[in-house]
N, C-alpha and C positions, 0 to 999 in steps of 0.2 A: 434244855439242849435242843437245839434243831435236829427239825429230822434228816434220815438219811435221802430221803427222796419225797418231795412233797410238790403236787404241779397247783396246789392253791397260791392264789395269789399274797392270801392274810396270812400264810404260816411264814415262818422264819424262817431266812435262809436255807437252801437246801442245799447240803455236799452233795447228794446222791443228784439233784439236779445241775449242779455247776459242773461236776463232770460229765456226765452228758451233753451239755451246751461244748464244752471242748473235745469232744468223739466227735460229734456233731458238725463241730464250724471247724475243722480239718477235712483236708481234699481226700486224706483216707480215712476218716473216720465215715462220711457220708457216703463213698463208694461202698463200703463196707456194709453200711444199714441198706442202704441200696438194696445193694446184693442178697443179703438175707429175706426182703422179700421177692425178690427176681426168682429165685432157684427155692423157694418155699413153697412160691405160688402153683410152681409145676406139680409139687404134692396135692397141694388144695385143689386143685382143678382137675389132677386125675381121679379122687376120691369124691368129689361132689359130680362128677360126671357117669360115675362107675356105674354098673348094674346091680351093684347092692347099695349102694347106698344115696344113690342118682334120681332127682325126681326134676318135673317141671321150674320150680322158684331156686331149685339147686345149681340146674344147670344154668339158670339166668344168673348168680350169684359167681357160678365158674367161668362166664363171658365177661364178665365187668372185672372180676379178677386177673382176667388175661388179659385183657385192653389194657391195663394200669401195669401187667410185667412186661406188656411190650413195651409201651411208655418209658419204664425205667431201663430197660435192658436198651433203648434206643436211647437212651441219654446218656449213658454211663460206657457206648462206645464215640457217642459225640464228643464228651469230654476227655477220651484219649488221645484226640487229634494233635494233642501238643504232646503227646507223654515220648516221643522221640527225643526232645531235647535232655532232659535227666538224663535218658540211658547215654547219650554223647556223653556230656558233663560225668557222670560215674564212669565211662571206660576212661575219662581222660585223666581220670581221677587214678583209675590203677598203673597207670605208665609217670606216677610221680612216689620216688622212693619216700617220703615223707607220709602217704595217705595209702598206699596200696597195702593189701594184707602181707605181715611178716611171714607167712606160711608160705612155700613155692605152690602147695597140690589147692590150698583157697585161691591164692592167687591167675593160678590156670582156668579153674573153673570158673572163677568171676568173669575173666577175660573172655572164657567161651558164652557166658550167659549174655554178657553185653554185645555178641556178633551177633548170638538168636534173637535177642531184643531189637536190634536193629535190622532185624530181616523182618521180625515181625511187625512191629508198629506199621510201616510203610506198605507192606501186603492189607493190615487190617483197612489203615485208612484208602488204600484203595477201592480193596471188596467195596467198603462202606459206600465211600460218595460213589460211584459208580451204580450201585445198588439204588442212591436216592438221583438217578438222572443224572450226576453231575458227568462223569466220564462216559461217553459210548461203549460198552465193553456189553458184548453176548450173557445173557446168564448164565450159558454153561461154562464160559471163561471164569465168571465173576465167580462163581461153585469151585474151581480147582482154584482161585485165586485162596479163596478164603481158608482152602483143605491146608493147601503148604502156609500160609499164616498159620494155622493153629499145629501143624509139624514142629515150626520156630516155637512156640509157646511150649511144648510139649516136650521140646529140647531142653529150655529151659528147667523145667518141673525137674525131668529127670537127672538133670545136674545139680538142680537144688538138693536133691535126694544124696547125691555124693559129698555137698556140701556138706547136711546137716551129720553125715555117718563121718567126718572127718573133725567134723566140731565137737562131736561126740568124745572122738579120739584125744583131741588136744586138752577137753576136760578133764580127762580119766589122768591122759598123764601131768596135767598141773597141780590135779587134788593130791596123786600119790606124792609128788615132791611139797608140797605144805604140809599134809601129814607125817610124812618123814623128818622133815626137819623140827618141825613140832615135839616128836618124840623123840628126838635125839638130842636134844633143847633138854626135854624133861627128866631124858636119860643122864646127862652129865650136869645135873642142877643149876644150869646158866640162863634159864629161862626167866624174864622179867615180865612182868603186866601187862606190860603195852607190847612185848613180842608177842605174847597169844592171844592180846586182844586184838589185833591187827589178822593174825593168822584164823581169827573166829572170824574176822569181815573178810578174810580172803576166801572161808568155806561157803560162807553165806554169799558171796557174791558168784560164785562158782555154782552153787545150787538156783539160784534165780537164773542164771545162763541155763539150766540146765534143763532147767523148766518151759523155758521162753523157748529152748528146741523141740523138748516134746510137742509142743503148742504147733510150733508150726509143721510137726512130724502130721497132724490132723489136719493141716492145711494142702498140704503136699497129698493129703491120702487121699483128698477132693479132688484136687486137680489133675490127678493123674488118670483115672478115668475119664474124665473129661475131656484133658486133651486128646488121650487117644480114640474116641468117641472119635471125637470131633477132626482127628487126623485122618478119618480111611473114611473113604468116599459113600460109603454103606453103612457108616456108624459103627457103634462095637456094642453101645447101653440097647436093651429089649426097649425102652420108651422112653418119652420126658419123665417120668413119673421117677424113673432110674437119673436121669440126669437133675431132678434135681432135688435128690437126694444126695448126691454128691458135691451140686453146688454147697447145697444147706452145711454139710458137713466143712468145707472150705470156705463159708461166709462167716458160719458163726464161730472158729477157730480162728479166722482172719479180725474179727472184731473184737474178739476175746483179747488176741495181742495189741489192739490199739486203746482197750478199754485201760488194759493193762498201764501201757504206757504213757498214758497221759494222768495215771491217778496224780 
């Protein structure tokens, strides 16, 4: 049998490597890997620079670390530069009764996450090129530019948060109605095979939704610090060493959902 993960050339086939090449060669799968060392390194780099445990060859170990999360943390806002478009195409997506969420309270939120989305991308790519010369703009402009950017981002979080407690809701009440009629099937002997075999995939499908929330219940719990960190002009986290712990926590819960999804 093949292994599950094997990076030799002479072993056989690897699943454990074929999914990773598609986490991988997806636009979110590699923001993702990205990310987990961007907001990792800030751990690494507080704790090899520390006073307990901080020496000469450590702290050169903690500079090369941090050139490479700048590195990444400056490419993975380069490659935002298009990411306005999506969010147009998904809000135009909810004003079509065919694709927009059945639910009015998903649907409102969606609606508001796409106005924060498109406050925000346009403030980031601002900050950004400006920041690299491209726009004239003061640095202490470019500073409040980036603050209400990361408010919009921050809106968003916190809507997602209403999102996911509303998702929550609409499981609770789909599982009780398949359960109920399940035993009420069972109650009046009219139940056939393929009605509770369908009803076992409608539980099973309802628990994998329900899980993929949790999931991102860990993603949300990242970014919410973060954003409001990064909302108020003084911060809110005591260090990086706090921020990125929080990334870590919203990277690898955000990888975790795509590792998922591409099995």
């Amino acid at each position: 049998m093949p292994s599950k993960l094997s990076l030799s050339p002479f072993a056989l086939p690897s699943p454990g490597l074929a999914h990773f090449n598609r986490v991988a060669g997806s636009q979110s799968g590699q923001d993702k890997l990205f990310m987990v060392y961007q907001y990792a390194a800030y751990v690494a780099v507080a704790a090899l620079t520390s006073k307990r445990f901080g020496n000469k060859a450590r702290a050169d170990l903690a500079l090369r670390i941090e050139k490479l999360r700048a590195t990444i943390s400056d490419a993975r806002t380069l490659y935002r530069l298009f990411g306005l478009f999506p969010i147009i195409a998904w809000a135009q997506s909810l004003n079509d009764p065919a694709t927009q969420p059945k639910d009015k309270q998903h649907l409102l939120i969606n609606k508001l996450q796409a106005w924060s989305m498109m406050a925000y991308y346009p403030l980031e790519h601002l900050y950004y090129l400006a920041g690299k010369g491209v726009f004239k703009i003061s640095p202490a402009r470019i500073g409040k530019i980036a603050v209400w950017s990361c408010r919009f981002w921050a809106a968003y979080v916190v809507l997602q948060i209403f999102h996911i407690r509303r998702s929550f809701q609409l499981l609770g009440e789909e599982r009780t109605r398949v359960v109920r009629a399940a035993r009420e099937r069972v109650r009046t002997g009219s139940a056939t095979s393929d009605e509770l075999q369908r009803e076992k995939a409608d539980l099973q499908r309802l628990a994998a939704q329900e899980k993929s929330l949790k999931n991102d219940c860990w993603v949300q719990a990242g970014y919410l610090p973060l954003t409001a960190h990064w909302s108020l002009p003084g911060g809110l986290l005591p260090n990086n060493a706090w921020v990125g712990v929080c990334g870590t926590v919203a990277a690898v819960a955000g990888l975790n959902g795509v590792w998922k999804r591409t099995a």
